[in-house]
C-alpha positions as CSV (number, residue, x, y, z in Angstrom):
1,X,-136.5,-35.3,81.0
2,X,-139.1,-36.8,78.9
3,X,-137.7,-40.2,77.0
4,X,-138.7,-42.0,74.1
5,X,-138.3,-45.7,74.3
6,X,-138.6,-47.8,71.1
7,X,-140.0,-51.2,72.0
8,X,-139.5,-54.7,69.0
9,X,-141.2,-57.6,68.8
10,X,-142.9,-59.5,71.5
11,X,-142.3,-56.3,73.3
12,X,-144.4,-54.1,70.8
13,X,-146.9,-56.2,70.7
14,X,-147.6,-56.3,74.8
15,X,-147.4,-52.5,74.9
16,X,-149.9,-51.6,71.4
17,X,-146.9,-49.5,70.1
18,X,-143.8,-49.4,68.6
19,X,-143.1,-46.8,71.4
20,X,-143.7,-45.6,75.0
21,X,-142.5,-42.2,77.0
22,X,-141.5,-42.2,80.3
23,X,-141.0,-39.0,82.8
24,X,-137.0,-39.7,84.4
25,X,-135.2,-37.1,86.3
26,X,-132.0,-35.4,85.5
27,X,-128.7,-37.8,85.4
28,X,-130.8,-40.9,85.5
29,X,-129.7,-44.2,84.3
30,X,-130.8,-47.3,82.4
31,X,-131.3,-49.2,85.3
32,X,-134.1,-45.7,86.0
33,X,-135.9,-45.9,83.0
34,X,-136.0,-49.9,83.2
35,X,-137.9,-49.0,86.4
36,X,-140.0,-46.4,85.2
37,X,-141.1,-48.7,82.4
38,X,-142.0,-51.6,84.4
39,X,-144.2,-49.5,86.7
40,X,-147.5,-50.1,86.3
41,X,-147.5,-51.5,82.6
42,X,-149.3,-55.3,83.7
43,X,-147.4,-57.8,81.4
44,X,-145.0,-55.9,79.7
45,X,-144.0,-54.8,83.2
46,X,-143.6,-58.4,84.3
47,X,-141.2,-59.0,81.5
48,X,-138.8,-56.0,81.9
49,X,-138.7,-56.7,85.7
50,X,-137.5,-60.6,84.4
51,X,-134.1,-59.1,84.2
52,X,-133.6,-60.4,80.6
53,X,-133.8,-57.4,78.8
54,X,-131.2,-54.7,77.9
55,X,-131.3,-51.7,76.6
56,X,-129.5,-50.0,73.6
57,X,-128.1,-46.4,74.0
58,X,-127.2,-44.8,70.7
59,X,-127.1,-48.1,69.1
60,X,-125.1,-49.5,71.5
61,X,-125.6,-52.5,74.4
62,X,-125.5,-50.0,77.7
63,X,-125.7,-51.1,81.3
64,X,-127.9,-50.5,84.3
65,X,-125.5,-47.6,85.6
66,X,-125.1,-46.2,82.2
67,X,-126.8,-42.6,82.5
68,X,-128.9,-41.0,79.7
69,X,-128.7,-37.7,78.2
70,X,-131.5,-35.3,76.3
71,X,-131.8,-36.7,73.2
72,X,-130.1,-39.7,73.4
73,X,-131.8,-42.4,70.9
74,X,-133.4,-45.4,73.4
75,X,-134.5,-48.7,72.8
76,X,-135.6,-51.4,74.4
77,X,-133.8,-54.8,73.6
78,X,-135.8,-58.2,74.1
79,X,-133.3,-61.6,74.0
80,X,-132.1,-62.3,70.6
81,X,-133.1,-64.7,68.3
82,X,-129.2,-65.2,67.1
83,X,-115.1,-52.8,58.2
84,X,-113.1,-52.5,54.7
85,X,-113.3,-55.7,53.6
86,X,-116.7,-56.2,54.9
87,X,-120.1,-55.7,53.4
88,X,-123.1,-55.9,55.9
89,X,-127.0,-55.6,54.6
90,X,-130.1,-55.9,56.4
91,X,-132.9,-55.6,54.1
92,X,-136.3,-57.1,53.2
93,X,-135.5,-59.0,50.2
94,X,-134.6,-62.4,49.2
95,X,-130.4,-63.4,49.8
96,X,-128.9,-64.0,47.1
97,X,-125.2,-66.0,47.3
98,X,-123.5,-65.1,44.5
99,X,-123.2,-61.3,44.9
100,X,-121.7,-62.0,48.6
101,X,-119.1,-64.4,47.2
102,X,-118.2,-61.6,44.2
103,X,-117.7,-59.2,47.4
104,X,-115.1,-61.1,49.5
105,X,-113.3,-62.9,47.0
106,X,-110.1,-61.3,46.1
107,X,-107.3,-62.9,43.2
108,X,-105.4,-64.4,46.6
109,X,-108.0,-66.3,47.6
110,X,-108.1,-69.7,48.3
111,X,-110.8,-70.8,49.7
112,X,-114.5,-69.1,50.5
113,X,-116.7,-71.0,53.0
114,X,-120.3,-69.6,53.2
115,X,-123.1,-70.3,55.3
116,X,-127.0,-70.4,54.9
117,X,-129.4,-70.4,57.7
118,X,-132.8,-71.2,56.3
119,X,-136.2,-71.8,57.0
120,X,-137.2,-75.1,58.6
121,X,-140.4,-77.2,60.2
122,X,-142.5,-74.4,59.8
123,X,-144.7,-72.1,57.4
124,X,-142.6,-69.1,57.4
125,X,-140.6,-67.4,60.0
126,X,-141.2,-63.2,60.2
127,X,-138.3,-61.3,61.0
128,X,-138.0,-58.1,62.9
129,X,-135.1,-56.1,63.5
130,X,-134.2,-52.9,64.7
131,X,-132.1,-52.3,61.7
132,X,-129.4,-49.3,62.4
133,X,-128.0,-51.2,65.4
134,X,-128.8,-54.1,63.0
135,X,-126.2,-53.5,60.5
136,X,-124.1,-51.9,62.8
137,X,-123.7,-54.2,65.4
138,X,-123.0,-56.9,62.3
139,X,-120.5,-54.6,60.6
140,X,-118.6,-54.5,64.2
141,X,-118.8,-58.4,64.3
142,X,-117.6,-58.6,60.7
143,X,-114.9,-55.9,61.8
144,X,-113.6,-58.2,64.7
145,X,-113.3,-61.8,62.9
146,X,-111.0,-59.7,59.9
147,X,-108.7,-58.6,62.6
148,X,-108.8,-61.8,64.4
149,X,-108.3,-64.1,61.7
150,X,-106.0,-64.6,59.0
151,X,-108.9,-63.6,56.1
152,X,-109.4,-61.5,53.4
153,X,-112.7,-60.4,53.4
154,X,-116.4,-60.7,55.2
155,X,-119.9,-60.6,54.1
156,X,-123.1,-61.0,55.7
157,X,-126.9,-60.2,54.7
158,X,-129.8,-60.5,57.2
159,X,-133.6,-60.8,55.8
160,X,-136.7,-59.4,57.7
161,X,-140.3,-59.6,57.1
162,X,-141.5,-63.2,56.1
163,X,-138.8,-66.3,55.5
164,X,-140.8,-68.9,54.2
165,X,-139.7,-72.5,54.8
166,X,-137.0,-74.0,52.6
167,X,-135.4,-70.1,52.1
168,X,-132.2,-68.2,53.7
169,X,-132.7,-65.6,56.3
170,X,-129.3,-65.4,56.9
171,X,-125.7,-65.6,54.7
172,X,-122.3,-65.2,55.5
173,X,-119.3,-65.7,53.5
174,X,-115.9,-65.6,54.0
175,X,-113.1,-65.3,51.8
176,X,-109.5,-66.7,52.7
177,X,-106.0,-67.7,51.0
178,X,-106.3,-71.5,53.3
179,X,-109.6,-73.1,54.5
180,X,-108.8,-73.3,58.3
181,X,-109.1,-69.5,58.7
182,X,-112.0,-69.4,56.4
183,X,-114.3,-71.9,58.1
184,X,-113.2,-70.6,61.9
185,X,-114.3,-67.2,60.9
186,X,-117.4,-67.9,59.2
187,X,-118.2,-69.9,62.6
188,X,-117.8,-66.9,64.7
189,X,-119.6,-64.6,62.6
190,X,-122.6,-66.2,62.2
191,X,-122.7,-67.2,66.4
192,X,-121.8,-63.6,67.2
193,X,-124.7,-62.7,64.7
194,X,-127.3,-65.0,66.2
195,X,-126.0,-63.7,69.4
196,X,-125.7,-60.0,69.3
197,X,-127.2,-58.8,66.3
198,X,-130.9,-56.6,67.4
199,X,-133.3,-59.3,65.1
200,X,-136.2,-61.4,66.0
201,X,-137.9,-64.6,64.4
202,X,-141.4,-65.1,64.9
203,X,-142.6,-69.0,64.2
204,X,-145.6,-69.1,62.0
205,X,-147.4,-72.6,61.3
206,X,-151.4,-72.0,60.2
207,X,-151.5,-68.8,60.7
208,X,-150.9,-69.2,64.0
209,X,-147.5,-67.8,64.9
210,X,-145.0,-67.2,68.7
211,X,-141.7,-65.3,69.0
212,X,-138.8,-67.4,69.5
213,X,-137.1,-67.3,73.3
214,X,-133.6,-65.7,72.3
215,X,-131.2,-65.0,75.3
216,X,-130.0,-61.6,76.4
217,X,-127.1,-60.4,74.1
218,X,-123.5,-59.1,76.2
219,X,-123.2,-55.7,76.6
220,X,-121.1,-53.4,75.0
């Protein structure tokens, strides 16, 4: 079977494509195309054979033994740079507040504790993101902090492309009848965000720019 595998980030750039194809026999697994992948491919190979990349199935974390099917949508996942009632958006325009606290709040709410993570010590950061699994992963996120916390609603909006310094490129909010639920579930969206969520910042200071070292995100 013949398998595309969509490549982000740093990873794009060591391989001159958003994209490479690799031969794999039938029933093989993750763990298989990882191997077919590094074989042969210079730096890029180096990096996969690191052991700090995963790979997304159908949008979803899979491991090594997971075993891949004609057709099934691949991609490969560098480290990360960081339901009703929820509203998710990953888009390539400025974040505004305002429409994000109108979404949660609700006439029994009591408190709403929002979050902004913006732009700092450099020019601008550029965001990429493999956006389905994107806004997916962050709807399941936003999904799991309403049913684990006493909470009335969840939003959160992800900017890609270019950030520059002093602007968000992230916002969550949270809406909540008493504070104490409000601020614990803002704090584990936004970590499960940085952490799980399929988006990469790149540092740019005089033109000159790096991708920032994420870490591996769980699987599943």
């Amino acid at each position: 079977m013949r398998h595309q595998i969509r490549l982000f980030a740093a990873l794009r750039e060591l391989a001159g494509s958003d994209s490479v194809e690799v031969e794999l026999a039938e029933g093989a697994t993750v763990a298989d195309a990882l191997d077919a992948l590094a074989a042969g491919r210079g730096e890029l190979g180096a990096v996969i054979g690191s052991g700090s990349l995963v790979m997304a199935v159908n949008r979803v974390y899979a491991d090594p033994g997971t075993r891949l099917a004609a057709g099934d949508e691949i991609a490969l996942i560098p480290p990360v740079s960081g339901g009703a009632g929820a509203h998710v958006r990953v888009h390539d325009g400025p974040l505004l507040l305002d429409p994000l606290i109108a979404a949660v709040a609700t006439d029994h709410t009591g408190a709403i504790v929002t979050f902004q993570g913006t732009t700092r010590d450099v020019e601008r950061l550029d965001y990429e993101a493999y956006m389905p699994m994107a806004e997916e992963r962050i709807a399941t996120i936003l999904a799991d902090v309403l049913a684990g916390h006493e909470i009335e609603g969840a939003a959160a909006e992800h900017r890609i492309g270019p950030v520059p310094l002093g602007e968000p490129s992230v916002v969550v909010a949270i809406a909540a009848a008493h504070r104490g639920p409000a601020f614990a579930a803002a704090r584990e969206a936004i970590d499960r965000i940085k952490a799980e969520a399929p988006i990469w910042k790149r540092e740019v200071e005089r033109g000159a720019g790096r991708w920032v070292e994420g870490t591996p995100p769980p699987l599943g």
